[in-house]
PDB file of N, CA, C and O in Angstrom:
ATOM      1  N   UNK A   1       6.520   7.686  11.158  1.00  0.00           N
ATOM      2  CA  UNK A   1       6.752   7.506   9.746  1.00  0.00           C
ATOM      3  C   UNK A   1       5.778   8.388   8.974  1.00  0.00           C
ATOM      4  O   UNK A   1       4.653   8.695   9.370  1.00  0.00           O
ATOM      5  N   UNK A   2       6.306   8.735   7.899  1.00  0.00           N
ATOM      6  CA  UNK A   2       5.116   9.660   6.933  1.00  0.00           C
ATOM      7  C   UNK A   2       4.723   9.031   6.101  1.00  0.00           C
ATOM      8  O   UNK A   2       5.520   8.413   5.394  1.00  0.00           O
ATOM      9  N   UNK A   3       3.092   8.945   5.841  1.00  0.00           N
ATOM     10  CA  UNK A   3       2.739   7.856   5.282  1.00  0.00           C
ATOM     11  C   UNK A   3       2.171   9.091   3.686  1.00  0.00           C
ATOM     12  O   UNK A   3       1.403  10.016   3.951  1.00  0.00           O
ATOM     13  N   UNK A   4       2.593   8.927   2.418  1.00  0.00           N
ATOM     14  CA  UNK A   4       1.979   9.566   1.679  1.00  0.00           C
ATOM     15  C   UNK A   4       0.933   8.925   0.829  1.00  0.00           C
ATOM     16  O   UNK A   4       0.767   7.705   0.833  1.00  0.00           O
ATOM     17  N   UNK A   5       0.451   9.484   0.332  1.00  0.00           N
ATOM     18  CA  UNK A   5      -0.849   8.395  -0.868  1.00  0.00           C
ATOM     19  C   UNK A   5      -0.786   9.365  -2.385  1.00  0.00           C
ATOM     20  O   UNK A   5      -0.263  10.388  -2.827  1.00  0.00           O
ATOM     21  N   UNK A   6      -1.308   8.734  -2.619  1.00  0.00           N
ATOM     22  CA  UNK A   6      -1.360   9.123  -4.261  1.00  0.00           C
ATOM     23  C   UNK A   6      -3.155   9.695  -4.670  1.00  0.00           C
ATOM     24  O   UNK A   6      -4.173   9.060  -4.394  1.00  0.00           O
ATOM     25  N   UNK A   7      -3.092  10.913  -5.310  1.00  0.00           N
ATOM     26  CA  UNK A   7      -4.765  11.289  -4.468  1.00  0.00           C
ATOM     27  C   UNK A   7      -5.691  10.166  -5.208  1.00  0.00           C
ATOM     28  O   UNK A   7      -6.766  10.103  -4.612  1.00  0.00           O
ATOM     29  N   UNK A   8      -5.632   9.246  -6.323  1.00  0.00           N
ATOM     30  CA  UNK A   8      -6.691   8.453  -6.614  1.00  0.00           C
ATOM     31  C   UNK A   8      -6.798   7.417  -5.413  1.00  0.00           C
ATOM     32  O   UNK A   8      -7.776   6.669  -5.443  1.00  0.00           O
ATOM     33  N   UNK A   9      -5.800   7.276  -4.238  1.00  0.00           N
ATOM     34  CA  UNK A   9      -5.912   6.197  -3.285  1.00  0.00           C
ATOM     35  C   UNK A   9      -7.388   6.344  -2.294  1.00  0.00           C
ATOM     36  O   UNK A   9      -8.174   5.621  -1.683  1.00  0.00           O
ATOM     37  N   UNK A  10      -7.127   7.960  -2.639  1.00  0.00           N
ATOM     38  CA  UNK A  10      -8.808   8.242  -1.018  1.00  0.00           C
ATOM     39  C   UNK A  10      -9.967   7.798  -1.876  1.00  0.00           C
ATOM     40  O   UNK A  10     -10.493   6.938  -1.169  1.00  0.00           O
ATOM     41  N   UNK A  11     -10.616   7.876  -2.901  1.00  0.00           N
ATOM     42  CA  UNK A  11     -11.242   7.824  -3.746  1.00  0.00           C
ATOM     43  C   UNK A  11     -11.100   5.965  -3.882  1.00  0.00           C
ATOM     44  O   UNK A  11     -11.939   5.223  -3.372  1.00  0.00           O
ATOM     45  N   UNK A  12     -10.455   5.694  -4.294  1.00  0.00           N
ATOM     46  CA  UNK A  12     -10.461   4.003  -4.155  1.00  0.00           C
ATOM     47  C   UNK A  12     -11.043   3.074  -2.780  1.00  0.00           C
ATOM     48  O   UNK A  12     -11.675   2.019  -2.739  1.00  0.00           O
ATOM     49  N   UNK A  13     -10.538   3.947  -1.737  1.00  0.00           N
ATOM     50  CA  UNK A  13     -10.678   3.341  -0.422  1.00  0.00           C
ATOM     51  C   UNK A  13     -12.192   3.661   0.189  1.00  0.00           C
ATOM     52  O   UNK A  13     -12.831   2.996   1.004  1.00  0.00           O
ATOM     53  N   UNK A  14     -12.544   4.874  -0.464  1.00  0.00           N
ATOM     54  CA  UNK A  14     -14.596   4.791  -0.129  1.00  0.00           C
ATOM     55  C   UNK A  14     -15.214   3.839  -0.697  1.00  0.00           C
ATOM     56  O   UNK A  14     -16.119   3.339  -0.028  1.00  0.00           O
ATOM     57  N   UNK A  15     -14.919   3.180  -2.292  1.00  0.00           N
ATOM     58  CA  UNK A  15     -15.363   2.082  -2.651  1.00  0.00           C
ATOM     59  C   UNK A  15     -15.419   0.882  -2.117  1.00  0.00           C
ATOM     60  O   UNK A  15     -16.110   0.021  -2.661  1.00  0.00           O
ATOM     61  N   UNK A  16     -14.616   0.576  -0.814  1.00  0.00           N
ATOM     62  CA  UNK A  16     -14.360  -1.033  -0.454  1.00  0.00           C
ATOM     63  C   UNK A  16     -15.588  -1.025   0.423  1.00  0.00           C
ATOM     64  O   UNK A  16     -15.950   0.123   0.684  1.00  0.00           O
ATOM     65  N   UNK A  17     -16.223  -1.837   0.875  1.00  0.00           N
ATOM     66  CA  UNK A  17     -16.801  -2.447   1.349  1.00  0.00           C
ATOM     67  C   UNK A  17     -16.289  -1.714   3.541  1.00  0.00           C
ATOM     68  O   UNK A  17     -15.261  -1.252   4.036  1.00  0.00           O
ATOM     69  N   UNK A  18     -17.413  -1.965   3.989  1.00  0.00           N
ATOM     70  CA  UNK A  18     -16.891  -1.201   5.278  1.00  0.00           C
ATOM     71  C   UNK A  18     -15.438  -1.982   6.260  1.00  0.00           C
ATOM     72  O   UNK A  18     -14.494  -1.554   6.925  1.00  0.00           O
ATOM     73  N   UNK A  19     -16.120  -3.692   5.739  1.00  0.00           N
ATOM     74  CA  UNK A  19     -14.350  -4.106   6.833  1.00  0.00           C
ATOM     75  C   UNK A  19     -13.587  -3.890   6.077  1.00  0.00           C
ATOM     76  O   UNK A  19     -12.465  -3.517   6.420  1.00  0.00           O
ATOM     77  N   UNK A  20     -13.943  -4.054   4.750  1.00  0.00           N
ATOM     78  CA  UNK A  20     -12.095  -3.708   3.845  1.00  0.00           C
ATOM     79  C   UNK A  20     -11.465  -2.703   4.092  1.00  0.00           C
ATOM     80  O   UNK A  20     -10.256  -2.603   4.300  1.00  0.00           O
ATOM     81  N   UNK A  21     -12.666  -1.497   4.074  1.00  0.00           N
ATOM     82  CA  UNK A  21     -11.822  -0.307   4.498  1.00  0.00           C
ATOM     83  C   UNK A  21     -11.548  -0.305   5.815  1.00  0.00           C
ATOM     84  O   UNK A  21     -10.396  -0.034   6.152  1.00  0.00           O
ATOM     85  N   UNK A  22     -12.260  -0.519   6.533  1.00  0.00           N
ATOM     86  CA  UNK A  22     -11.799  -0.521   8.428  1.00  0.00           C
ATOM     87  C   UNK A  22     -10.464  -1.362   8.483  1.00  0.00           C
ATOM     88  O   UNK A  22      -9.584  -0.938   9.233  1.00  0.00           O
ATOM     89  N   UNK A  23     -10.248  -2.428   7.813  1.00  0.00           N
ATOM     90  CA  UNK A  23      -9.075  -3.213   8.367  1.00  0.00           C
ATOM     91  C   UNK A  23      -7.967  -2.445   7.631  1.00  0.00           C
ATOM     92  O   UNK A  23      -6.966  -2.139   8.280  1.00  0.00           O
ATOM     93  N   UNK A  24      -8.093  -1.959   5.776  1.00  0.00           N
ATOM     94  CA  UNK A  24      -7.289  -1.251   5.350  1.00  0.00           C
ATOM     95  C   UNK A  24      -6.878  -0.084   5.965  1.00  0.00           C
ATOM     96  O   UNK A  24      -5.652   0.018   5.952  1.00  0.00           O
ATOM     97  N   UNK A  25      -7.612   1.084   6.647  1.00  0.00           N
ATOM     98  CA  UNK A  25      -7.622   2.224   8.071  1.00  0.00           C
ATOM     99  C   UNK A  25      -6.311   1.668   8.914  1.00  0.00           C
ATOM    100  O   UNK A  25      -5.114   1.952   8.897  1.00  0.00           O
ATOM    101  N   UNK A  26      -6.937   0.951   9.486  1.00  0.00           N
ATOM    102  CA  UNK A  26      -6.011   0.418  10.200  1.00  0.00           C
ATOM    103  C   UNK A  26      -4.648   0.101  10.297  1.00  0.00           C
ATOM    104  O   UNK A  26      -3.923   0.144  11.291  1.00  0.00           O
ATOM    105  N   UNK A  27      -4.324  -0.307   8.850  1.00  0.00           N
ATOM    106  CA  UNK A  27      -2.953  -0.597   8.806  1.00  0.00           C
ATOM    107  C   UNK A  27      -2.236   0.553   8.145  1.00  0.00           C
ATOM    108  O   UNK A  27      -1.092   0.476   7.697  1.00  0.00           O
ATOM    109  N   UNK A  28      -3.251   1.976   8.113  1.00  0.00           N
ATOM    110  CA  UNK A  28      -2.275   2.798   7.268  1.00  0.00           C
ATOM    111  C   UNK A  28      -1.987   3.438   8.747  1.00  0.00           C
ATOM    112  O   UNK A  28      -0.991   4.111   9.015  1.00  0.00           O
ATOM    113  N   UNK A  29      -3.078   3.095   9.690  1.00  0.00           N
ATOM    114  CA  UNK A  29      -2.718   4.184  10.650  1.00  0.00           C
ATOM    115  C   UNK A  29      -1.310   3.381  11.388  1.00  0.00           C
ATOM    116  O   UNK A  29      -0.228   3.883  11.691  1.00  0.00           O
ATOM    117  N   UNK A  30      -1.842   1.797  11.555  1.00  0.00           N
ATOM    118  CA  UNK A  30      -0.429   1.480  12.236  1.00  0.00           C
ATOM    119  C   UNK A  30       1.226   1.973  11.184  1.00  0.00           C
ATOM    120  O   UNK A  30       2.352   2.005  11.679  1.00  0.00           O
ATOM    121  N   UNK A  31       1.020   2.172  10.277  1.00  0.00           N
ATOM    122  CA  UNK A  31       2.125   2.703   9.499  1.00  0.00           C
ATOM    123  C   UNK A  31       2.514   3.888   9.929  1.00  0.00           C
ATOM    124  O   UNK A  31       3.683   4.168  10.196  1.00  0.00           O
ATOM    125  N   UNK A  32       1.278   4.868  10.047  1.00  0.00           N
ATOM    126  CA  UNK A  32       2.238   6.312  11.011  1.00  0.00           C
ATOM    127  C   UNK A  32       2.475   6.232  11.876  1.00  0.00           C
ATOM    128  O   UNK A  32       2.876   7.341  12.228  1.00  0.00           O
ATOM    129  N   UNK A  33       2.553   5.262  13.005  1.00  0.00           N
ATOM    130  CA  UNK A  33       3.275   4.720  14.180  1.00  0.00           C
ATOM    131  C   UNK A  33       4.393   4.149  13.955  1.00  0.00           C
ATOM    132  O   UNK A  33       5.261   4.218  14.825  1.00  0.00           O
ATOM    133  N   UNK A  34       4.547   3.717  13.205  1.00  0.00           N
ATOM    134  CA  UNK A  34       6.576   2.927  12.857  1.00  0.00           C
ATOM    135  C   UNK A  34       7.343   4.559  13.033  1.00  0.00           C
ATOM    136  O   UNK A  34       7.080   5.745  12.830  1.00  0.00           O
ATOM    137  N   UNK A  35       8.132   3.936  13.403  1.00  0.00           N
ATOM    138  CA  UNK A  35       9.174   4.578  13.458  1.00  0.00           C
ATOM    139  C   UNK A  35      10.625   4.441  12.020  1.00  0.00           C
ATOM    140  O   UNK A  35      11.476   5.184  11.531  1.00  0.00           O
ATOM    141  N   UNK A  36      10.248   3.312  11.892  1.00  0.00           N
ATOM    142  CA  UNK A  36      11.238   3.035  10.825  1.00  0.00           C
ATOM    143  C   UNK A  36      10.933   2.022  10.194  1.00  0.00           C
ATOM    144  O   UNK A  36      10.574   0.944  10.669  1.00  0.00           O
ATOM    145  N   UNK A  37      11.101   2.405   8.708  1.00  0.00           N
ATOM    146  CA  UNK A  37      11.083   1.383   7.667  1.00  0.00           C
ATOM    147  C   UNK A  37      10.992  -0.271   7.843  1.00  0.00           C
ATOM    148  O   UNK A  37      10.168  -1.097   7.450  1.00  0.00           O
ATOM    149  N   UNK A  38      12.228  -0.373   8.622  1.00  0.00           N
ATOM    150  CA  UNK A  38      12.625  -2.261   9.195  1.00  0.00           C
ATOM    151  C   UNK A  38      11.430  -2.714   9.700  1.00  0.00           C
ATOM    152  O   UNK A  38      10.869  -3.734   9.300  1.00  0.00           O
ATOM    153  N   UNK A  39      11.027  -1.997  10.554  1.00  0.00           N
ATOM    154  CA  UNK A  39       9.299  -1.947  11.295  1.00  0.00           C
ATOM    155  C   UNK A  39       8.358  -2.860  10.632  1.00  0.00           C
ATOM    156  O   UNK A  39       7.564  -3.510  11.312  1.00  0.00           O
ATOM    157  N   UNK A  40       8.398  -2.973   9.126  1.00  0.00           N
ATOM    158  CA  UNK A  40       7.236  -3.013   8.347  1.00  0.00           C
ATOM    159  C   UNK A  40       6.877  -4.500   7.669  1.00  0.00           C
ATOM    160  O   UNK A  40       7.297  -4.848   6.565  1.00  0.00           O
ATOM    161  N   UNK A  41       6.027  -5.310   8.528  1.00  0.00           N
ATOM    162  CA  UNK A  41       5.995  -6.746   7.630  1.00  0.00           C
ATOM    163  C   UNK A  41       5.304  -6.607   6.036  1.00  0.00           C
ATOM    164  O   UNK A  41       4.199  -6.416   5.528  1.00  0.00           O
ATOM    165  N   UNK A  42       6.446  -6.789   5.702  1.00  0.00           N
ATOM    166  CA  UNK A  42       6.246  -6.423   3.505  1.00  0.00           C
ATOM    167  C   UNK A  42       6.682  -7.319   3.223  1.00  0.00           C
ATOM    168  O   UNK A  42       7.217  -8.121   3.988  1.00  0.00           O
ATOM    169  N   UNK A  43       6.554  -7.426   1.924  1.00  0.00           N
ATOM    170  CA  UNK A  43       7.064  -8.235   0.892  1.00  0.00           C
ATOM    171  C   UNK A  43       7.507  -7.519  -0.477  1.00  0.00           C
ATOM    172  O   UNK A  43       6.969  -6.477  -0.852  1.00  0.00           O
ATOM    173  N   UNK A  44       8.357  -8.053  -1.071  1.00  0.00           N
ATOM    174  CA  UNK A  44       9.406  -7.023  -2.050  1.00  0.00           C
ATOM    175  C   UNK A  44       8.099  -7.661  -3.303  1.00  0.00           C
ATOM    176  O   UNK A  44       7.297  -8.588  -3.189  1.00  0.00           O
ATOM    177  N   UNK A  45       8.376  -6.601  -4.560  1.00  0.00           N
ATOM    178  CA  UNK A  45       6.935  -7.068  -5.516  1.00  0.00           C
ATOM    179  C   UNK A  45       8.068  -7.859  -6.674  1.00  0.00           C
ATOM    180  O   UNK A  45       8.941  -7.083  -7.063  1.00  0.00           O
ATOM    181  N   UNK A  46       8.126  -8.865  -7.083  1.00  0.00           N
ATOM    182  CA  UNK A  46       8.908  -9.224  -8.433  1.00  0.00           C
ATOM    183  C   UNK A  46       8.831  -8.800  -9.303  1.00  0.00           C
ATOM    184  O   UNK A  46       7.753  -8.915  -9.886  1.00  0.00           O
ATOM    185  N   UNK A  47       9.861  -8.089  -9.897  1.00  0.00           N
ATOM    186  CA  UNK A  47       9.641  -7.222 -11.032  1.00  0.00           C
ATOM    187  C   UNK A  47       9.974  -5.758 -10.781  1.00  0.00           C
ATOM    188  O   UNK A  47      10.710  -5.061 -11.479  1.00  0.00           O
ATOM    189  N   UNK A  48       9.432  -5.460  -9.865  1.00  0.00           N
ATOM    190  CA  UNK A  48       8.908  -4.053  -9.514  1.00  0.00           C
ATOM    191  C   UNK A  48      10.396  -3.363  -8.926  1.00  0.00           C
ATOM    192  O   UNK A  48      11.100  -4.018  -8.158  1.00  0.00           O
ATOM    193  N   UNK A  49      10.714  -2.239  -9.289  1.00  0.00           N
ATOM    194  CA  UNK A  49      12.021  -1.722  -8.453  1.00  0.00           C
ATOM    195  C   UNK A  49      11.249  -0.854  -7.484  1.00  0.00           C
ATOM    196  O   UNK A  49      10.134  -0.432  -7.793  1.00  0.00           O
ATOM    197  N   UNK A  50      11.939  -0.513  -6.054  1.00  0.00           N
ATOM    198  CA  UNK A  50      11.127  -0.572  -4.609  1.00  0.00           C
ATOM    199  C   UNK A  50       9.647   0.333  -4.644  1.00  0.00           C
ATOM    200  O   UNK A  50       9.165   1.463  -4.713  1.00  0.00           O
ATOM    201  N   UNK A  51       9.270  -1.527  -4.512  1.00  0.00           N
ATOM    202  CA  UNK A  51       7.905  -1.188  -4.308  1.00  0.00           C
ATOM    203  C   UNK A  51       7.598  -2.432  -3.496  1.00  0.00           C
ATOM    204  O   UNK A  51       8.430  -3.337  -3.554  1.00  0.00           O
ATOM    205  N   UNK A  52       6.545  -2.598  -2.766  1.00  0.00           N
ATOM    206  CA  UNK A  52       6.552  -3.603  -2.105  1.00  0.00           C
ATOM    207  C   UNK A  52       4.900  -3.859  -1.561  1.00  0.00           C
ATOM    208  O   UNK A  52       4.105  -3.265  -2.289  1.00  0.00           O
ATOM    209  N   UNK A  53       4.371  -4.485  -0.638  1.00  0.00           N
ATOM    210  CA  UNK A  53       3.186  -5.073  -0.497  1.00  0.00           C
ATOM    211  C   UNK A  53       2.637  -5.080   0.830  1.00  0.00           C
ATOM    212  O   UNK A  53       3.363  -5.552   1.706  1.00  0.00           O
ATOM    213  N   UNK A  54       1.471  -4.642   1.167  1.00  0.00           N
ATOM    214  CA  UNK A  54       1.335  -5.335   2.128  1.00  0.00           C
ATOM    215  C   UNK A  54       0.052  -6.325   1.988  1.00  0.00           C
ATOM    216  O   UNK A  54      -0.808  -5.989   1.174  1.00  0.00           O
ATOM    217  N   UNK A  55      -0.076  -7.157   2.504  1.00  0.00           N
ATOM    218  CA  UNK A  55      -1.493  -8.272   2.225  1.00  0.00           C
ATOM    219  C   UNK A  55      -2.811  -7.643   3.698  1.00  0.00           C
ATOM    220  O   UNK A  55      -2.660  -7.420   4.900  1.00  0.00           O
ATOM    221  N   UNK A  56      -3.789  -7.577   2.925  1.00  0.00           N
ATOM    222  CA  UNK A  56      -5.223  -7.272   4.149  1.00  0.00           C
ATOM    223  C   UNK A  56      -5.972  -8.223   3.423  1.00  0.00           C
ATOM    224  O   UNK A  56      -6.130  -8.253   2.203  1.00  0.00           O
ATOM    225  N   UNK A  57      -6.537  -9.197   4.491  1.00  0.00           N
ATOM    226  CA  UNK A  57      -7.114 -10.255   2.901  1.00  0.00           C
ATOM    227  C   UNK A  57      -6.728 -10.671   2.177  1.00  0.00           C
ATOM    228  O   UNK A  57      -5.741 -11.398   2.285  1.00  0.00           O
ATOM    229  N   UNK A  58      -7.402 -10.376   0.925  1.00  0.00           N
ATOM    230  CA  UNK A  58      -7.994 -10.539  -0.782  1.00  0.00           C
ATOM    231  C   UNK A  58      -7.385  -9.361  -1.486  1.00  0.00           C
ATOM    232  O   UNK A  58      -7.029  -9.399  -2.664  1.00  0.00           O
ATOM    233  N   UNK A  59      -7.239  -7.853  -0.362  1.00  0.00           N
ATOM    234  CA  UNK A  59      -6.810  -6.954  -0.834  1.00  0.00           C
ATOM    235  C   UNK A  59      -5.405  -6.750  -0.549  1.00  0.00           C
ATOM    236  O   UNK A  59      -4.851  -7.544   0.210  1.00  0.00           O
ATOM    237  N   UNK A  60      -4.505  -5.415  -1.256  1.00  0.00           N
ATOM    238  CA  UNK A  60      -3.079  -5.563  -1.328  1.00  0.00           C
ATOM    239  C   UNK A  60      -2.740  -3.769  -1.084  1.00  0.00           C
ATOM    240  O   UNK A  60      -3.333  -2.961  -1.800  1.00  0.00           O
ATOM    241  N   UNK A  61      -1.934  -3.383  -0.220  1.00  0.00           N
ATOM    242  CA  UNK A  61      -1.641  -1.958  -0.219  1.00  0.00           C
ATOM    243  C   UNK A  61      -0.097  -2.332  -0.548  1.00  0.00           C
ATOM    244  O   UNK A  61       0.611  -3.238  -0.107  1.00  0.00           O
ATOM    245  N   UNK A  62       0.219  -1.084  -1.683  1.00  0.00           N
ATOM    246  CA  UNK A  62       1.389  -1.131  -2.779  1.00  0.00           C
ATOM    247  C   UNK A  62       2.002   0.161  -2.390  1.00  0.00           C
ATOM    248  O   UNK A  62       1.633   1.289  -2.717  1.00  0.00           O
ATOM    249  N   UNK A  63       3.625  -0.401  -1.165  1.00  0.00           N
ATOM    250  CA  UNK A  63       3.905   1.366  -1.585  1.00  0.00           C
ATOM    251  C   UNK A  63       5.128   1.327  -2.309  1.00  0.00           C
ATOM    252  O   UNK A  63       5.422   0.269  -2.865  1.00  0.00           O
ATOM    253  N   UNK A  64       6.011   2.466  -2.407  1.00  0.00           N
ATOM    254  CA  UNK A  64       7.515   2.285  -2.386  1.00  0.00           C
ATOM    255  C   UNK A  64       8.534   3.683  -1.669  1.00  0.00           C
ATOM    256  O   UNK A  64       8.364   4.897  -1.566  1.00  0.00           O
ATOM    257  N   UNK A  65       9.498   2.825  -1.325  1.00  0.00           N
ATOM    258  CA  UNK A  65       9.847   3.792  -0.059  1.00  0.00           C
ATOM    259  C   UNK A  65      10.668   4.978  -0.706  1.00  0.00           C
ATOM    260  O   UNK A  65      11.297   4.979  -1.764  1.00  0.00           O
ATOM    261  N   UNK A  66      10.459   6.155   0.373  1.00  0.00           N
ATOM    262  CA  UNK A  66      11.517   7.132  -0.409  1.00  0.00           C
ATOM    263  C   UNK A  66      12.567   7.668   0.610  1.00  0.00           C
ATOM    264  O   UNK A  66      13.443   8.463   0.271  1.00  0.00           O
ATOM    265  N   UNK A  67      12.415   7.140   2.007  1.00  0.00           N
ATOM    266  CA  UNK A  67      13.611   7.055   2.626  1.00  0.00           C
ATOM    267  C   UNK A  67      13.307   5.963   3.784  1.00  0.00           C
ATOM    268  O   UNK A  67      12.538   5.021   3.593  1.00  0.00           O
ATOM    269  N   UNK A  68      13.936   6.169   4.909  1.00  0.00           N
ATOM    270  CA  UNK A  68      13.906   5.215   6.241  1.00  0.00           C
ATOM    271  C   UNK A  68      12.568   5.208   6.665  1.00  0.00           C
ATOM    272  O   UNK A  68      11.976   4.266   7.192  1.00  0.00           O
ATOM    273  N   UNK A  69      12.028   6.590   6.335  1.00  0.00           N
ATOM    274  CA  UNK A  69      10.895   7.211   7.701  1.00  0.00           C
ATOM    275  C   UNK A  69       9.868   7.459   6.753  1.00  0.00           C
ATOM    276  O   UNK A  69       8.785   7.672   7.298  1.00  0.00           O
ATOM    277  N   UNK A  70       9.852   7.507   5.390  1.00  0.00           N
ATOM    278  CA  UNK A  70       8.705   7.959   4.622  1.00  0.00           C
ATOM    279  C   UNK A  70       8.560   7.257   3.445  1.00  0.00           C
ATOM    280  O   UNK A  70       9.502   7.165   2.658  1.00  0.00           O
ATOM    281  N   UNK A  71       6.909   6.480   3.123  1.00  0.00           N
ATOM    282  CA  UNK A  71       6.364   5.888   1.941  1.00  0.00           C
ATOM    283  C   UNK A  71       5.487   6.536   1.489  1.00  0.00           C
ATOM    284  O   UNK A  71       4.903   7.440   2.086  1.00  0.00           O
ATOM    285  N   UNK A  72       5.243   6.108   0.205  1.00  0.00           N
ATOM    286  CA  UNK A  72       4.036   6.460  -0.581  1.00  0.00           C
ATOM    287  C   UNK A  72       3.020   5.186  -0.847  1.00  0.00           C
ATOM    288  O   UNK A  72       3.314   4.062  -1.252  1.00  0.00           O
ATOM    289  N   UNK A  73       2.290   5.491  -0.644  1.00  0.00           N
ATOM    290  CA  UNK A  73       1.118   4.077  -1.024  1.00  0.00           C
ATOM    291  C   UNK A  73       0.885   5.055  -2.850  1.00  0.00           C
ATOM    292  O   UNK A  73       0.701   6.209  -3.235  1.00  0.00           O
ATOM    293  N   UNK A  74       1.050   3.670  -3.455  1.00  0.00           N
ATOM    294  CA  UNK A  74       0.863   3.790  -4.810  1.00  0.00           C
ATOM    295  C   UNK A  74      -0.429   3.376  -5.216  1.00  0.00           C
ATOM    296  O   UNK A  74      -1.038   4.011  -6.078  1.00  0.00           O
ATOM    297  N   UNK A  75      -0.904   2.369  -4.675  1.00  0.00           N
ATOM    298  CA  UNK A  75      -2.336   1.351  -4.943  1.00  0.00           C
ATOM    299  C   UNK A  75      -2.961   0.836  -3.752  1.00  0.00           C
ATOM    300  O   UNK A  75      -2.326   0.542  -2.739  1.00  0.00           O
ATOM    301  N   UNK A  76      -4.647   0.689  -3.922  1.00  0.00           N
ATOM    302  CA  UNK A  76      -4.474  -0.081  -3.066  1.00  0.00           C
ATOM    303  C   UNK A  76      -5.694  -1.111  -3.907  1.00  0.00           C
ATOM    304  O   UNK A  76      -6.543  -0.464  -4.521  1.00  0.00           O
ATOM    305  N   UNK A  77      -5.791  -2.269  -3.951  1.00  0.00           N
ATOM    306  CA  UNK A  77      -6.880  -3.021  -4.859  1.00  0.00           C
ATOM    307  C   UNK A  77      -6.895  -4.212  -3.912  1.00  0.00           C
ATOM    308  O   UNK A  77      -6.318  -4.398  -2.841  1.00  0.00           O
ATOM    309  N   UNK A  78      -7.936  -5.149  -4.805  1.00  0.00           N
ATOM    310  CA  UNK A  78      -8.298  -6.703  -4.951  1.00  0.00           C
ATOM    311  C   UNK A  78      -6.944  -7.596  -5.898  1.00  0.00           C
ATOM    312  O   UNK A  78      -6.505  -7.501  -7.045  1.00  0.00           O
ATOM    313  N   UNK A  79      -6.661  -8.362  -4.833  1.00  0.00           N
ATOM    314  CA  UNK A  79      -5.079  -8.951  -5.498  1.00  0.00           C
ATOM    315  C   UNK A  79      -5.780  -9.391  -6.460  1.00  0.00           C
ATOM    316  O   UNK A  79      -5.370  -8.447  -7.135  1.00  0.00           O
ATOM    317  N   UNK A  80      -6.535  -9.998  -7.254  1.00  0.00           N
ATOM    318  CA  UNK A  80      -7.269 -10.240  -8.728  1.00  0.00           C
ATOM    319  C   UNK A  80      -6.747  -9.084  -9.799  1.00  0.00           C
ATOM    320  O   UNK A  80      -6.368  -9.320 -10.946  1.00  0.00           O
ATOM    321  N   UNK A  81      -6.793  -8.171  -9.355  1.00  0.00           N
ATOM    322  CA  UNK A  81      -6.805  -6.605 -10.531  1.00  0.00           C
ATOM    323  C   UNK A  81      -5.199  -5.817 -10.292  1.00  0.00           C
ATOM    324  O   UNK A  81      -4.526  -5.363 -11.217  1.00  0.00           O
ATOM    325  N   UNK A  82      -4.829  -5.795  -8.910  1.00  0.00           N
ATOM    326  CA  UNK A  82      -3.863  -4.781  -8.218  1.00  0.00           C
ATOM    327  C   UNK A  82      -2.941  -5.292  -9.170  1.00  0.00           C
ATOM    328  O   UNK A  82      -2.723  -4.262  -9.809  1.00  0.00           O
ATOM    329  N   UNK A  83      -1.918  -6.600  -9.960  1.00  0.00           N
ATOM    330  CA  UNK A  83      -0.509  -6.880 -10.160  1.00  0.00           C
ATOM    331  C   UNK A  83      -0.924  -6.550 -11.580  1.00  0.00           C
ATOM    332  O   UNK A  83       0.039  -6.224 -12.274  1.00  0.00           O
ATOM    333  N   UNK A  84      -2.326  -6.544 -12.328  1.00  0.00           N
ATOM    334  CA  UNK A  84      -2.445  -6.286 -13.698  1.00  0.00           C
ATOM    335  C   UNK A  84      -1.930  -5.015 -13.925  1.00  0.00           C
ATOM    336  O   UNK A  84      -1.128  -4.822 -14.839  1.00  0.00           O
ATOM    337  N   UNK A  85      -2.361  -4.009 -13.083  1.00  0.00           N
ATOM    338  CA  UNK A  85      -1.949  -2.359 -12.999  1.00  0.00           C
ATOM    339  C   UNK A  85      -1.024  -2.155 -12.923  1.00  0.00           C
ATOM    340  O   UNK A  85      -0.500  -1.394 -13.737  1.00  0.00           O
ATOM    341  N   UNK A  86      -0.372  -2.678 -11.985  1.00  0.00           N
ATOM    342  CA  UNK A  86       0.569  -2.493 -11.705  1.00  0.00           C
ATOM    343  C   UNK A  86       1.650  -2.639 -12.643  1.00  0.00           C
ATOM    344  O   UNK A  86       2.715  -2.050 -12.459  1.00  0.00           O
ATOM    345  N   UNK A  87       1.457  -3.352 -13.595  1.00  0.00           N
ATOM    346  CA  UNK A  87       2.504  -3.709 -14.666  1.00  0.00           C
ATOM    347  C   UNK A  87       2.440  -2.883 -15.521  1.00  0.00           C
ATOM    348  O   UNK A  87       3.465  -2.574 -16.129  1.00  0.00           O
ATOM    349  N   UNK A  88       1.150  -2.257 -15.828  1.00  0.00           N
ATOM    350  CA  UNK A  88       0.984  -1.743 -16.551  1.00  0.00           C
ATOM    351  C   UNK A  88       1.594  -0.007 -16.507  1.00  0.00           C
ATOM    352  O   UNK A  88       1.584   0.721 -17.500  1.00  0.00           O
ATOM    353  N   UNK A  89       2.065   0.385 -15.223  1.00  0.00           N
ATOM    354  CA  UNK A  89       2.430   1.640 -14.452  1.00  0.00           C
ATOM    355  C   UNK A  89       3.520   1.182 -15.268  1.00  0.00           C
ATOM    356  O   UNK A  89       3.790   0.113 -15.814  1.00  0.00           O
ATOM    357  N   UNK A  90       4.228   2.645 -15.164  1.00  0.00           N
ATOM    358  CA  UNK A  90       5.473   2.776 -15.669  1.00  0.00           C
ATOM    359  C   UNK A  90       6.459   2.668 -14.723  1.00  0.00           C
ATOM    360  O   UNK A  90       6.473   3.718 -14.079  1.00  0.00           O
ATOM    361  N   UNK A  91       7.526   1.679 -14.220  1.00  0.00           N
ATOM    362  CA  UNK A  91       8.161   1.802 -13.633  1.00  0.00           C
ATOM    363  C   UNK A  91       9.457   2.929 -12.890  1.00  0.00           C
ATOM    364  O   UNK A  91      10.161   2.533 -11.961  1.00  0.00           O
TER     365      UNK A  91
END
């Protein structure tokens, strides 16, 4: 799978704390191992047209898909702050 980011995401992810980021690492890398979209335990965001979630913790990685085989991570935050932004993005 191709995993894309949005360039304020690398810059966000030096700020976390070392397990946030190690466990967050982790699940972007298991993401370039899927093979396909179905692959992916998410959750759809309410409101949001495709965009979706994944939970690490406290924290939340936000992508939305742009085909079978390839996402973009849009966000990645503290579920406290991440759904405020998020609303605030232009859909």
């Amino acid at each position: 799978m191709i995993v894309d980011a949005e360039k304020s995401i690398h810059w966000k992810i030096k700020k976390l704390s070392a397990k946030v980021k190690l466990a967050i690492s982790q699940q972007l890398l298991d993401l370039e191992q899927i093979d396909n979209i179905a692959q992916i335990k998410f959750e759809k965001l309410k409101g949001q047209n495709n965009r979706y979630k994944i939970r690490i913790g406290n924290h939340r990685i936000v992508y939305k898909v742009i085909t079978d085989v390839h996402i973009q991570i849009t966000a990645i935050a503290d579920r406290k702050s991440i759904y405020k932004r998020l609303f605030e993005i232009s859909f």
